[in-house]
C-alpha positions in Angstrom: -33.4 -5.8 -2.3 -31.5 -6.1 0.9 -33.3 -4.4 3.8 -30.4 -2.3 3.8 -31.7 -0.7 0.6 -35.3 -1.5 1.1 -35.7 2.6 1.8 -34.6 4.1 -1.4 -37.8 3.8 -3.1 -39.3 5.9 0.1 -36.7 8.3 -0.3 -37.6 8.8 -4.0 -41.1 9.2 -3.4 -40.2 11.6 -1.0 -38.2 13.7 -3.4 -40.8 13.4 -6.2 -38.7 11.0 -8.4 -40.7 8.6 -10.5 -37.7 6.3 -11.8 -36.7 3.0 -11.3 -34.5 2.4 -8.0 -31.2 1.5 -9.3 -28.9 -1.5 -8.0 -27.0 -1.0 -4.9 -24.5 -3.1 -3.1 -22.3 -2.9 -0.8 -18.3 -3.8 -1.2 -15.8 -4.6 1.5 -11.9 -3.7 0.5 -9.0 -5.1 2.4 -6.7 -2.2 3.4 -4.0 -3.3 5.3 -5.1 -4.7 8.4 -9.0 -2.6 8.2 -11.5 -3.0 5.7 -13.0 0.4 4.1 -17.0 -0.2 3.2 -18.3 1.2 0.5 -21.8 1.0 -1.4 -21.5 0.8 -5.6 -24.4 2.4 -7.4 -24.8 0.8 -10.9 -22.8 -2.3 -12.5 -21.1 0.2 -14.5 -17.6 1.9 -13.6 -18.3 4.5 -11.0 -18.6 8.0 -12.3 -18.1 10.1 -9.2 -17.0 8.9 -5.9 -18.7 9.9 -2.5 -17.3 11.3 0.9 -19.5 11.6 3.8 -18.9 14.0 6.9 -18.2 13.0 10.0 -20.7 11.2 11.9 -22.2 10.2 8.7 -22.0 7.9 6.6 -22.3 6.3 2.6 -26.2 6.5 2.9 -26.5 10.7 3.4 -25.6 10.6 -0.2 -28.6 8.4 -1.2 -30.6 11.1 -2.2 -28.4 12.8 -4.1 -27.2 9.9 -5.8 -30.9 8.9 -7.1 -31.5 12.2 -8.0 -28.2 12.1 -9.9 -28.7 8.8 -11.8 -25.5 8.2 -12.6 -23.0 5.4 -12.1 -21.3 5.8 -8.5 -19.4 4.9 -5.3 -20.1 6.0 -2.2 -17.6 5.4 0.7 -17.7 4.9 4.1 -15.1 6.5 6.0 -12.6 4.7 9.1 -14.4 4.7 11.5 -18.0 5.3 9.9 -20.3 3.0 8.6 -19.6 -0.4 8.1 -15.9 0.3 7.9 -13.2 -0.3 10.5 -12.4 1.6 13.3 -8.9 2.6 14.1 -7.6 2.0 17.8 -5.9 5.6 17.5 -9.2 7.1 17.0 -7.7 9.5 14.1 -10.0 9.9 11.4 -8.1 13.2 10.2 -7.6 13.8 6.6 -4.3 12.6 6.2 -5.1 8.9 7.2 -8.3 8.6 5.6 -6.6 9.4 2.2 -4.5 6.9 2.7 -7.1 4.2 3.5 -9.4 5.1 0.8 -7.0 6.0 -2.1 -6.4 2.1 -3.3 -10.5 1.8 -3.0 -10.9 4.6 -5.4 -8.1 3.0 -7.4 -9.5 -0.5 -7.3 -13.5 0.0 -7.2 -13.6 3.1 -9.7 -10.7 3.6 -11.9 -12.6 5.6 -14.7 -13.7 8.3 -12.1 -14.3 11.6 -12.9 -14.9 13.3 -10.1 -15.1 12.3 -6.1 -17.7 14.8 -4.3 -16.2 15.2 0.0 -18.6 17.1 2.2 -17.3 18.3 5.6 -14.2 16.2 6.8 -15.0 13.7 3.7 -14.2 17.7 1.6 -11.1 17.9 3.4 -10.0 14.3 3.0 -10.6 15.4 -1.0 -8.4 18.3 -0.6 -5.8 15.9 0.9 -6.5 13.3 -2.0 -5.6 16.4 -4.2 -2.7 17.0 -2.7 -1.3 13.6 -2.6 -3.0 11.4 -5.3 -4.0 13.9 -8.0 -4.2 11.0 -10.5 -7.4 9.6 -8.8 -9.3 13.0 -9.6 -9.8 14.6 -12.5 -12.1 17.1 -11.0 -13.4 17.7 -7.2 -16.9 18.8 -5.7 -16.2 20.5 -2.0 -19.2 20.9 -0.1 -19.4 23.0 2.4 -15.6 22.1 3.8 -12.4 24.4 3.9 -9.2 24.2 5.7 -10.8 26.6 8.2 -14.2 24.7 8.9 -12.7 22.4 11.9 -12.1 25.5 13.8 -15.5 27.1 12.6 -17.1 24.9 14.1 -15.1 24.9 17.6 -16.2 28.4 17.5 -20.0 27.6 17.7 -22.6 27.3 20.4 -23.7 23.9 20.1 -27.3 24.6 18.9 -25.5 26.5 15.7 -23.6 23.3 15.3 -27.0 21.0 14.1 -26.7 17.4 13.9 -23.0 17.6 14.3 -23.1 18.8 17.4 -24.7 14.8 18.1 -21.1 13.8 17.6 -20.0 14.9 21.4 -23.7 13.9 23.3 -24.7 10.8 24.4 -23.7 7.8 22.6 -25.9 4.9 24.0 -29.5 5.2 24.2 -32.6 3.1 25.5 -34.4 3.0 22.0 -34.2 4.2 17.8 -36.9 6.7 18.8 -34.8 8.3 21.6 -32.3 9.0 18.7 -35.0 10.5 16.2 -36.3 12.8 18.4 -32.8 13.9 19.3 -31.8 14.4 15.9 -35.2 15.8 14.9 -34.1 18.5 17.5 -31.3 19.0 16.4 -32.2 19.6 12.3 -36.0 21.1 12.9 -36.1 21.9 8.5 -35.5 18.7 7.4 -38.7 15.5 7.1 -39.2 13.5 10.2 -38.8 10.3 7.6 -35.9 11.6 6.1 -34.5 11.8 9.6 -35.9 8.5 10.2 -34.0 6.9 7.2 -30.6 8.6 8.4 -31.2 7.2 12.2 -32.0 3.6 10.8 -29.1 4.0 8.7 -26.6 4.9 11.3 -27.4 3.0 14.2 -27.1 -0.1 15.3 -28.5 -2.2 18.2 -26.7 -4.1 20.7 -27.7 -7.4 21.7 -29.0 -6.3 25.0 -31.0 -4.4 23.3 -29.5 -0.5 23.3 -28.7 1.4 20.5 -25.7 3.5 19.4 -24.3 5.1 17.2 -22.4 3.5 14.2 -19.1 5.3 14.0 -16.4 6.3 16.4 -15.8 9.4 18.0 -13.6 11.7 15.9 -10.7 12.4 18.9 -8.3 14.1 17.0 -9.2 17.2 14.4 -7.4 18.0 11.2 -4.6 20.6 11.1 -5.6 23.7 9.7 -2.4 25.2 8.1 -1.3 21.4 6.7 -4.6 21.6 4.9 -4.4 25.4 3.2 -0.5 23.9 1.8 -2.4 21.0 0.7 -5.3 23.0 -1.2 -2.4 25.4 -2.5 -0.6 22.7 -4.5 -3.4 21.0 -5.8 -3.7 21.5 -9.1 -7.4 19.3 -9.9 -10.3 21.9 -10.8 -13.0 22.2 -7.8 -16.4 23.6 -7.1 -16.9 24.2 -3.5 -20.6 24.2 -2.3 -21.5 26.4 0.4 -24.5 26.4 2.4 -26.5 29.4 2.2 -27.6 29.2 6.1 -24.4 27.0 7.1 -22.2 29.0 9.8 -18.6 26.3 8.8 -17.5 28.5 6.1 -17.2 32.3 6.1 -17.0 35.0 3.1 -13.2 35.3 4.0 -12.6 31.6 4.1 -14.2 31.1 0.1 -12.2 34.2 -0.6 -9.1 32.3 0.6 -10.3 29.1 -1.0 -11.4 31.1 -4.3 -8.0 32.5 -4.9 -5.7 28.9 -5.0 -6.3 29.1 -8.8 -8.3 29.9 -11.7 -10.1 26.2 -11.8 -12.0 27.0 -8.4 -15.9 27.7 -8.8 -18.0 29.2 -6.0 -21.8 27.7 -6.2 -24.0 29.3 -2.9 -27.6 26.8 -2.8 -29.5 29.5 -0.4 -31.6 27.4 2.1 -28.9 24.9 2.6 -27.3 24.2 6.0 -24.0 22.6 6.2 -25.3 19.0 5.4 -26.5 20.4 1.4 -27.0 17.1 0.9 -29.4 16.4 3.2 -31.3 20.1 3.1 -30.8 20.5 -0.7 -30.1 16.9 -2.5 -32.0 18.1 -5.7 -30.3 21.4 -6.1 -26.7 19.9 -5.3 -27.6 17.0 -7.6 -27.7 20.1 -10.2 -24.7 21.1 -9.0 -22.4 17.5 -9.4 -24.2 16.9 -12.6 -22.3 20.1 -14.2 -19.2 19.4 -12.7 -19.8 15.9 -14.6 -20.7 17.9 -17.5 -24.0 16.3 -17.6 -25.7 19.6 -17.7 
């Protein structure tokens, strides 16, 4: 196993799994003149594709995905990950649907459902709007049209790890990092946070460390996004975070009333990274949309 992966069978220990870690690799795609990254769980057809938040990447899926145990691809976004960054510095919606659409198309034409959390949920609802054939079905967690301006609206300690996004980006050593992000998500296992440092880090050759993405510079429209969730027509369960401050009672209402097909699942203890605070429970919660359960 490539050291890349050499963590997952900590992480299952850690979430009381006694299974065999599956195969995991990771897949480059040509789009245009960047490459999207993306890790493929399973040699079978992916069941369900996976899109991180920003600042995150493939890996804060991992243990939802071996909780899940099925068939999967999760992507790394522009800009995140081991994908290409984009000179404009937008990572909005709009153009990340249009750099990861012929992934899905290519790497998992069977899907059945693609799971976004955050901006990766609003680059869903923009894959909804745009390339409904791709998804059958959709898992929103914790995103809404609203949440970019949410989270504008916070003091930067309500904000968690996200709020990591506009601090320092170059620091001295990996341990700097984990204490800062240990700070910054007090709930969550100091190897768990370990895992998602390692994971989305990297060291330069004179020996500092930063982060593995680019900073987001531009955030996604609000209203372009409520037109977009208004015509799409794909079923979706949105996942909100019991605790999480990005999504308020009137923004579900709002999101709750584009059709019949929309289901409202709450996991109580949750922040706004579910997957992260909650990966068993939200595991529960893909496997029904799956039908699974």
């Amino acid at each position: 196993m490539d050291d890349e992966f050499s963590l997952l069978r900590d992480n299952a220990a850690e979430l009381g799994l006694e299974i065999p870690i599956p195969s995991v690799t990771r897949v480059d795609t040509a789009v245009g003149e960047h490459v999207v990254s993306a890790l493929a769980w399973g040699s079978a057809n992916p069941r369900a594709v996976f899109l991180h938040g920003g600042g995150q990447n493939a890996h804060t899926w991992d243990s939802v995905l071996l909780a899940l145990g099925v068939p999967a691809l999760a992507i790394d976004l522009p800009g995140h990950g081991h994908s290409s960054w984009r000179a404009d510095g937008d990572y909005t919606p709009a153009p990340n649907a249009l750099a990861i659409a012929p992934v899905i198309a290519e790497l998992a034409p069977d899907v059945e459902l693609i799971v976004g959390m955050s901006l990766g949920g609003l680059t869903t609802i923009r894959l909804a709007a745009t390339d409904p054939d791709l998804m059958p079905r959709a898992v929103i967690v914790d995103a809404t049209p609203e949440s970019p301006q949410r989270a504008a609206e916070l003091e930067r300690q309500a904000r968690g790890t996200v709020a990591l996004m506009e601090g320092p980006q170059e620091f001295d050593s990996l341990e700097e990092i984990v204490d800062l992000t240990q700070a910054a998500a007090p709930t969550r296992s100091l190897s768990s946070i370990r895992r998602g440092v390692v994971h989305n880090t990297r060291q330069r050759s004179d020996g500092t460390w930063v982060w593995r993405y680019d900073r987001i510079r531009k955030a996604p429209p609000v209203q372009p996004l409520w037109d977009d969730l208004a015509v799409a027509e794909v079923p979706m369960t949105l996942v909100r975070g019991g605790r999480s401050p990005f999504t308020t009672d009137d923004d579900i209402e709002r999101f709750r009333s584009r059709s019949a097909s929309t289901d409202v699942v709450v996991i109580e203890g949750a922040g706004h990274s579910v997957q992260s605070d909650t990966p068993i429970e939200l595991a529960g919660v893909i496997a029904a949309a799956l039908g699974d359960r």
